[in-house]
N, C-alpha and C positions, 0 to 999 in steps of 0.2 A: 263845151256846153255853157249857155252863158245861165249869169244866175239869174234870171227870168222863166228860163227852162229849168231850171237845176231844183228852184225852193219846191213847188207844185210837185214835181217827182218824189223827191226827199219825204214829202210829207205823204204822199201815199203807201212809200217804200217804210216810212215806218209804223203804216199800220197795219202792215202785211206780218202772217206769223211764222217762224221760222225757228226752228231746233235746238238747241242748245248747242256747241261745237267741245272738242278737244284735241290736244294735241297728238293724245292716242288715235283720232278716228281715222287716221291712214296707216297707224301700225296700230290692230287690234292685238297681235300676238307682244309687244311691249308689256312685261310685266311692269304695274301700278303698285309703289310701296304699301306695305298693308297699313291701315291704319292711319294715316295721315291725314292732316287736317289742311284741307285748304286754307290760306289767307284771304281774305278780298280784294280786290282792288279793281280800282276802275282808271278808264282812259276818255282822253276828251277826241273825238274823234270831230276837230274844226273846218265844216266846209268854209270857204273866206269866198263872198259872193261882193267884196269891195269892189274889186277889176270886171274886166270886161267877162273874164272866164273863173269859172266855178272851179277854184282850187281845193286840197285837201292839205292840211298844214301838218308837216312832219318833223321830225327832228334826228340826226346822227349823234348818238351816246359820245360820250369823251372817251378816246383809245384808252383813257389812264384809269377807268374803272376797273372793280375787281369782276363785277358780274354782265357782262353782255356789252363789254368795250364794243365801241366805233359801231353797232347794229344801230341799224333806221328805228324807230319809232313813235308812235304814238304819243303827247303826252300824258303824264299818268304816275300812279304809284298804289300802295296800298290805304283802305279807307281808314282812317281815323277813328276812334272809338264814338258813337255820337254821330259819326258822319254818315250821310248817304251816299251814293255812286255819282250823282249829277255835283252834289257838294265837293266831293274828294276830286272830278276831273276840271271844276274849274280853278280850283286851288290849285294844282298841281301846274295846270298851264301857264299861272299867273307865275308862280316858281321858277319854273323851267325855261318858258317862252317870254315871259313875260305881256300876256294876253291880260288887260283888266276885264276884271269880274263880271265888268257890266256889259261887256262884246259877244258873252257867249249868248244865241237867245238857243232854250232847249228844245230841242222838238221828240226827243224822246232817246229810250236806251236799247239793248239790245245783248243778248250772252247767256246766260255767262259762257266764258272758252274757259276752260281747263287747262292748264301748262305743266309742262315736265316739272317745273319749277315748284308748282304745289302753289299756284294764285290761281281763283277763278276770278278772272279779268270781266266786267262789265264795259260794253263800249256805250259812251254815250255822247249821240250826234249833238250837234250844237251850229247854226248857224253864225258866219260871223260878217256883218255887212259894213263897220264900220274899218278903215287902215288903222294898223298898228306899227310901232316898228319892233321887229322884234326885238327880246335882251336874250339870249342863251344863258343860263343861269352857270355861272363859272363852274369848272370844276366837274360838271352835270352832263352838260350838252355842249357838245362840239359846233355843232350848226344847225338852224334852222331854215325849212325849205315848203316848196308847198310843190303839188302835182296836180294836174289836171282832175277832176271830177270824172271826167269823160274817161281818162286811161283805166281810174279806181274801177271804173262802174260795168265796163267791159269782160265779162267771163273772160274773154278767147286769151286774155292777156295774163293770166293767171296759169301756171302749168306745176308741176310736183316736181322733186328734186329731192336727192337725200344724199346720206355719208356717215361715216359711222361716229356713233355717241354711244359712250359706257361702255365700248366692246360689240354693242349693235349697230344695225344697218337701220337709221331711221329718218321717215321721208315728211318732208314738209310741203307747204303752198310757197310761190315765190312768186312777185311780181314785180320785175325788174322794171327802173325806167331811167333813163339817161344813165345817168355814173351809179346810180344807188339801187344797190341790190335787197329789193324788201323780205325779210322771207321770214320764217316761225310765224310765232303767235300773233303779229303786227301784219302780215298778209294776210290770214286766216282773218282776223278782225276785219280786216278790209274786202275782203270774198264775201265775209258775212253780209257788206251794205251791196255787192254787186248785184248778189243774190234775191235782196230786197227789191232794188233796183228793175231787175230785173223782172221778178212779179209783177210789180207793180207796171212795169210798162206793158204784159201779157193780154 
């Protein structure tokens, strides 16, 4: 998809309305701890419309983390006290990826997803037309990577899969592409814009 097709889509696909998601909504029978407080957080969810083709910019955690080693995602983290969701996922990309501030233009958000983990994650899109290079923030992020716009945007490339967690059997969205297997709450976010997507192209 080049980004000539990609901006005009994007911008219809985020004015289309669509449900809030969680990680329970393919295990309903998953007991939900009583009483718990979600966190916020948000993610930068960066189309890169520099190249000829409309990529989405991803990132592989560092193996040496305690919480969700070597998994693809998003960048992102929880919002800051003061902070809003468009504020917290360009900081964060600026952190991680090293994206400057001034690369992201917003064109809106989108969530909240729910996660096992106890975040309701806000995705929020952001165009990025200028080159960067990336910096992987040491320690953080193993590598940074981008994929097609066109793979993300495709339902049919999206399929469920599961294994057991906590002594349960529990299933996710996965959308795999070359080496990197995307799956939880970062494919779920990314179903979320296919979705879009897809309305809007209806």
């Amino acid at each position: 998809m080049t980004p000539a097709d990609a901006e005009p889509l994007l911008r219809r696909a985020m004015a289309a309305s669509r449900a809030a998601s969680s990680d329970y909504d393919l295990d309903p029978g998953l007991p939900r701890p009583m009483g718990r407080d979600l966190r916020p957080a948000a993610v930068l969810l960066a189309v890169d419309l520099s190249g000829p083709e409309a990529r989405v910019i991803l990132t592989k955690r560092s193996p040496h983390l305690r919480h969700h080693p070597g998994q693809i995602a998003l960048p992102g983290g929880a919002v800051d006290p003061g902070e809003d969701s468009a504020a917290c996922a360009l900081r964060e990309a600026f952190e991680e990826i090293g994206l400057p501030l001034s690369h992201g233009e917003i064109l809106g958000a989108y969530g909240p997803h729910e996660t096992v983990t106890a975040f309701s994650v806000t995705a929020v899109l952001a165009l990025v037309r200028e080159p960067f290079d990336p910096r992987p923030e040491a320690g953080e992020v193993a590598e940074v990577f981008s994929v097609p716009l066109s793979h993300l945007a495709d339902p049919a490339n999206y399929r469920v899969e599961g294994r057991r967690w906590q002594g349960r059997h529990r299933r996710y969205w996965v959308v795999p592409w070359g080496p990197y297997y995307i799956w939880g709450a970062t494919a779920r976010l990314l179903r979320g814009l296919a979705e879009r997507i897809d309305a809007a192209r209806a």
